[in-house]
C-alpha positions in Angstrom: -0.3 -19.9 -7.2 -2.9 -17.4 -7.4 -3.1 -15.6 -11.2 -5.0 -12.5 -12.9 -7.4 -13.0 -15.4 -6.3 -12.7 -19.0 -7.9 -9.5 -19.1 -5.4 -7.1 -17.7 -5.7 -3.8 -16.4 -5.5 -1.3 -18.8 -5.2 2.4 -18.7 -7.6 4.8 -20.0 -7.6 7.5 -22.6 -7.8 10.2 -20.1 -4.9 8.8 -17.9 -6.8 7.6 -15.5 -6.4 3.4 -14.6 -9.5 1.6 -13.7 -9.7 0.5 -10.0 -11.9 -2.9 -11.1 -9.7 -6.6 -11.9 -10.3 -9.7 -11.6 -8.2 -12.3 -9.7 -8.7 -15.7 -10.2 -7.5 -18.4 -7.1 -5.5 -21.0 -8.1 -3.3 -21.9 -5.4 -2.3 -21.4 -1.5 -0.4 -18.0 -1.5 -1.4 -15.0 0.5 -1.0 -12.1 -1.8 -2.0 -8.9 -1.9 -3.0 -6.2 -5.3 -3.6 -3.1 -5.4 -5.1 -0.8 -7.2 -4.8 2.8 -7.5 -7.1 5.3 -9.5 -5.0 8.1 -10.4 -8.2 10.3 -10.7 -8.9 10.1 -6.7 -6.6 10.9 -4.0 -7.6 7.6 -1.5 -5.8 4.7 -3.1 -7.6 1.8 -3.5 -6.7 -2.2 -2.6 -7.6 -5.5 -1.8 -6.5 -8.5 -0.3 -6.7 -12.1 0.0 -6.1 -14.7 2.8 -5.1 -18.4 1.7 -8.1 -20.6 0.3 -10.3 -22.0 3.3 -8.6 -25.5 5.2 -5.4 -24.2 4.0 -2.1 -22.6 5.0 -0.2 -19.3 3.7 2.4 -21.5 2.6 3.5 -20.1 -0.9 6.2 -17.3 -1.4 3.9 -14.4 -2.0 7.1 -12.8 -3.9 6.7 -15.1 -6.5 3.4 -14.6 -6.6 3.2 -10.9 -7.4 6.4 -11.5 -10.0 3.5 -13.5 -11.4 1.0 -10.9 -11.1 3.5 -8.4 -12.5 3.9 -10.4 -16.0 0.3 -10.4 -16.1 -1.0 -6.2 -15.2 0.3 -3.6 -16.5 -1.2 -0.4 -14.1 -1.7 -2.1 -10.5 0.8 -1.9 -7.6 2.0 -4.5 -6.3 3.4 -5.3 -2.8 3.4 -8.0 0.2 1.9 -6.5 3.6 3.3 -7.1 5.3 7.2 -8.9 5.0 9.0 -9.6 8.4 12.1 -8.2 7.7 14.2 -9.6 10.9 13.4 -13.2 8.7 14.9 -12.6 5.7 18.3 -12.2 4.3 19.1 -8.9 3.4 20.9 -9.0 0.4 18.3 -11.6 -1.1 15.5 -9.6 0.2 16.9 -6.4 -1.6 17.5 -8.4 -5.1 13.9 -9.8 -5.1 12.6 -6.6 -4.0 14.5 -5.0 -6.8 13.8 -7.3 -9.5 9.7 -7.3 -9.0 10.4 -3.5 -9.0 12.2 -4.3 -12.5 9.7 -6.5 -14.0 6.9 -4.2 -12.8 8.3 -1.5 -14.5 8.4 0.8 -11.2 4.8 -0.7 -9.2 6.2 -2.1 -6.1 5.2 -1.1 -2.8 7.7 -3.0 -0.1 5.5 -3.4 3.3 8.0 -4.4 6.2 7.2 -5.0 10.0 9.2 -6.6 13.0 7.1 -9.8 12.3 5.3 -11.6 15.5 7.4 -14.2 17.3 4.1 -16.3 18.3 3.7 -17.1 14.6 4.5 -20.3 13.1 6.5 -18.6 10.8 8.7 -17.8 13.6 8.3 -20.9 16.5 8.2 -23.7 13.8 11.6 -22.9 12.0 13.7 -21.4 15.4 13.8 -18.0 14.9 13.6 -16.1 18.6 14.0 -12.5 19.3 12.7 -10.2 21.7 10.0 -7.6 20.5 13.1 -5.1 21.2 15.5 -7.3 19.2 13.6 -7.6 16.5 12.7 -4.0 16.1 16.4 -3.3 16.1 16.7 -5.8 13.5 14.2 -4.2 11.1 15.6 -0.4 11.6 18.8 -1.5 11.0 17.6 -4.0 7.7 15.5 -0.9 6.0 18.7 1.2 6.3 20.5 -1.3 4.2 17.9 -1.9 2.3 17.4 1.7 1.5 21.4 1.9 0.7 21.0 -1.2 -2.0 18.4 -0.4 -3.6 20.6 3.4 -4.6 22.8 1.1 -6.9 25.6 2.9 -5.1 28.4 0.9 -3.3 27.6 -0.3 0.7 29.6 -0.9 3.2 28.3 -1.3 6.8 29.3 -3.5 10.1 26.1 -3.4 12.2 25.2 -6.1 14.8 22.2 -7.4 12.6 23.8 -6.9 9.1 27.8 -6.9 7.3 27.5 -5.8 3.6 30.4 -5.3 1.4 29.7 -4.4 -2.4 30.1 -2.3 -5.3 26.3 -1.9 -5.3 23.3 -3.8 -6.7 21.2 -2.6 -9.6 19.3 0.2 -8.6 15.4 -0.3 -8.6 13.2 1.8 -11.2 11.4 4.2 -9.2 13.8 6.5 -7.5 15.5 7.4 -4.9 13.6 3.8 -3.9 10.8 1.4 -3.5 8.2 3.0 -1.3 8.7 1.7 2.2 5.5 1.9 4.2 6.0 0.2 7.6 3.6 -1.4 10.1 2.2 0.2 13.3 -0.2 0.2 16.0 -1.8 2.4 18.1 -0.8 1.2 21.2 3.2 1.7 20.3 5.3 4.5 20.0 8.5 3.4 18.2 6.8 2.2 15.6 4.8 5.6 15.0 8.5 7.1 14.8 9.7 4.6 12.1 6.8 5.2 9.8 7.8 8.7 10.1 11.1 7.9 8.6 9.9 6.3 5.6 7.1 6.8 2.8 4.2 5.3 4.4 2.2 3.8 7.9 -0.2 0.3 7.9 -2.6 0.8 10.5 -4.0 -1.6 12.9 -5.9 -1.8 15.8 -4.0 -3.3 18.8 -5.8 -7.0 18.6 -7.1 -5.8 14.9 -6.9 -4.6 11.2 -9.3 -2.2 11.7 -8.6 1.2 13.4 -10.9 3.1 14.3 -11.0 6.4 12.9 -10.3 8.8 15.9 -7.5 6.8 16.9 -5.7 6.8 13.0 -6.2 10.7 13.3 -4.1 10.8 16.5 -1.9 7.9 14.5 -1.5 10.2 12.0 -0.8 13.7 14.0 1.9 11.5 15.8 3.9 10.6 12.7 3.7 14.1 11.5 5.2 15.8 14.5 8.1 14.1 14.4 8.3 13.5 10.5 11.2 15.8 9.1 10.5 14.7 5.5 8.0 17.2 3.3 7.0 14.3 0.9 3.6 13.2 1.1 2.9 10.3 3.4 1.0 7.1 2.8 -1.3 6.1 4.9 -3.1 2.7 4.9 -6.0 1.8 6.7 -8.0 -1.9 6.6 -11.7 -2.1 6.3 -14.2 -3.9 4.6 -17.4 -2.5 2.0 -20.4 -4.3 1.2 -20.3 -1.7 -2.5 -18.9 0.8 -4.0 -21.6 3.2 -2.1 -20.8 1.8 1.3 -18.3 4.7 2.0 -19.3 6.6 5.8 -16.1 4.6 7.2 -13.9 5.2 4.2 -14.6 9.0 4.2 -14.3 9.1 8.3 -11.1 7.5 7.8 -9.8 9.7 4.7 -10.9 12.8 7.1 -8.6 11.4 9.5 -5.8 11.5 7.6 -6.0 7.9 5.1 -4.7 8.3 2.0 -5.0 4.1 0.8 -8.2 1.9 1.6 -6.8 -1.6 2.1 -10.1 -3.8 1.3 -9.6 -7.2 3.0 -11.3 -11.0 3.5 -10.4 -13.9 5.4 -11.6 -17.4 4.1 -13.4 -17.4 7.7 -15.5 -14.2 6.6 -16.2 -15.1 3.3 -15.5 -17.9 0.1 -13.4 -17.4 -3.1 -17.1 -16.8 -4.8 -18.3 -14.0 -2.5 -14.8 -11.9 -3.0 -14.9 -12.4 -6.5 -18.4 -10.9 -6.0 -17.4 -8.0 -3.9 -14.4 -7.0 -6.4 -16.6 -7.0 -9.0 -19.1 -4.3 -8.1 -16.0 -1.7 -7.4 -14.0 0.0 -4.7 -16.0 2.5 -2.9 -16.0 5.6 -4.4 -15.4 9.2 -2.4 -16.3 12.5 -4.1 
């Protein structure tokens, strides 16, 4: 299981929380931190792939619970969760106690989820692309009903819930629900405009280039009828904190989080630890 160092994030005098922590592998989950400066406007966050020769094997919820006990200032979330996999009801309560235990820091990341994974082929679960996208619309609705605390009942082809409510999660009306999209797909971009945030990605890639998130981005906002800001995630990788041309192209475009990323094919546990050391990059 991976764990944060003893030394937790704290928050400083001014306010402001320091975008710098340490993570220290121990284990085989794929989890992902993040770490938001309140004094800039581009959030700030990194993620980790499993340990080199290894599988993504361990429950990445119980990882952040873990990472939760251990930070006090960071937000936490999975990007991202397939929705159409889970349970609903035990998909809102885990969802809802993180959010607990965090005292109000979790981001909940939801896609479709990719039928060609062997998350999906080695355990049965099927689908169509369209199926599945039904599945997840219909899931976040729920979801977004449980989380209120207020009573549910709904009869949908994907979901039956019947109760007097769950406990409601801290931040409110919700969780934050940022939701994966391409630039290649068009139901998708009108999704994320129905929630609080878009994860970008290239069609066979993480990284989007930063014409294409501006037209991403216009997309969504056309058709968004919410005036609440809206999140917008982008994947890339720094060499330092200076190394900043793509992150400001990208914020220009329209990117309001910088999601910092490595593979164990790109680099070892020793060279992240490295690159999180010297800093996010940094944008006037």
């Amino acid at each position: 299981m991976p764990a944060l160092s003893r030394k937790a994030t704290r928050t400083h005098e001014n306010g402001s929380v320091p975008t710098e922590f340490r993570l220290l592998w121990r284990g085989r989950c794929s989890v992902r931190a993040c770490a938001r400066s309140r004094r800039r406007w581009l959030g700030r966050s990194f993620r980790l792939g499993p340990p080199a020769g290894r599988r993504a094997d361990g429950r990445p919820w119980i990882a952040l619970t873990a990472m939760a006990i251990a930070t006090s200032s960071i937000r936490l979330g999975a990007l991202v969760t397939p929705v159409p996999r889970r349970h609903v009801a035990k998909l809102a309560r885990e969802v809802s106690t993180l959010d607990q235990l965090s005292s109000g820091r979790v981001v909940f990341g939801a896609g479709a989820g990719y039928a060609a994974l062997p998350d999906y082929s080695a355990f049965g679960d099927t689908g169509t692309p369209a199926e599945r996208a039904a599945a997840l619309d219909e899931a976040l609705a729920v979801l977004d009903q449980l989380w209120s605390g207020s009573p549910v009942e709904h009869d949908g082809p994907h979901c039956r819930v019947s109760t007097t409510g769950f406990t409601p999660t801290v931040q409110r009306p919700r969780v934050p629900i940022w939701t994966a999209a391409t630039k290649s797909a068009v139901k998708p971009l009108t999704r994320a405009a129905r929630w609080d945030g878009m994860i970008c990605a290239d069609t066979y890639g993480l990284e989007i280039e930063p014409a294409d998130l501006k037209v991403m981005v216009e997309k969504v906002r056309a058709v968004r009828d919410s005036d609440a800001p809206l999140d917008v995630i982008r994947f890339g990788r720094t060499d330092n904190p200076e190394d900043v041309a793509v992150v400001e192209a990208c914020a220009e475009a329209g990117a309001t989080w910088w999601m910092e990323y490595t593979f164990p094919q790109i680099t070892d546990i020793e060279g992240t630890r490295k690159r999180v050391r010297k800093r996010p990059p940094r944008i006037g």
